[in-house]
LOSEKOL-661363 format. One record per residue (C-alpha): z, x, y; residue in one letter. Coordinates in pm, whole numbers, padded with zeros to 5 digits, always signed. Layout:
<drengus>
ZXYA
...
</drengus>
This chain:
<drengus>
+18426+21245+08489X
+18295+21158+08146X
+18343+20818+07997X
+18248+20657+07699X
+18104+20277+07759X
+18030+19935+07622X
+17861+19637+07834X
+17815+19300+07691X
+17566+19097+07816X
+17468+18718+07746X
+17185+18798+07532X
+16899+19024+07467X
+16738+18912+07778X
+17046+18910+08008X
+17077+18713+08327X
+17499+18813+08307X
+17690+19103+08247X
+18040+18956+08077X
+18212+19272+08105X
+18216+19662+08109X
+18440+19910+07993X
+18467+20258+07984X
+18760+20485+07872X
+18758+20839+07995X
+18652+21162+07750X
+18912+21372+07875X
+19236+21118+07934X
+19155+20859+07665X
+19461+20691+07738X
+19293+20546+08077X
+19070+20250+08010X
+18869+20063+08286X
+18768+19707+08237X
+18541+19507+08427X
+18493+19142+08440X
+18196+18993+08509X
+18087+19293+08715X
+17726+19052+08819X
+17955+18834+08987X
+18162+19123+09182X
+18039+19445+09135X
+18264+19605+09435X
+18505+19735+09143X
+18210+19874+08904X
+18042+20005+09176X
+18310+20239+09317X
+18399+20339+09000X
+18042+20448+08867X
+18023+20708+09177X
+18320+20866+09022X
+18134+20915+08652X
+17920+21226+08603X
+17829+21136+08234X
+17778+20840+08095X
+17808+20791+07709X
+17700+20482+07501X
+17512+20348+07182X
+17179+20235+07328X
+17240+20285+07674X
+16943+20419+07758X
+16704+20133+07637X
+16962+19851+07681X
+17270+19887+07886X
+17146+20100+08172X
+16849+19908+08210X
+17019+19590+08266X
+17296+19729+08465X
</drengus>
């Protein structure tokens, strides 16, 4: 699955994650959100395995690295 993502962190040196979501390229009608995925990742975590693409703004430098 493809999705398109945003995280949002605490700041530009993150110690939380305040949420993630991702909507899927090819059913954009299907939106996942996670809430503070730091504090239970179970959700994220099962979810990610499913994603064979991930697309973002920065998420190579920023998001990824932090997740």
């Amino acid at each position: 699955m493809f999705v398109v993502f945003d995280a949002e962190f605490d700041s530009l040196n993150p110690t939380r994650v305040w949420c993630i979501v991702a909507r899927e390229v090819n059913d954009p009608e299907k939106i996942h959100v996670f809430e503070r995925p730091d504090e239970n990742p179970k959700d994220f975590l099962r979810f990610s395995k499913s994603v064979s693409c991930w697309i973002g703004h920065n998420i190579i430098d920023f998001d990824l690295h932090h997740l």
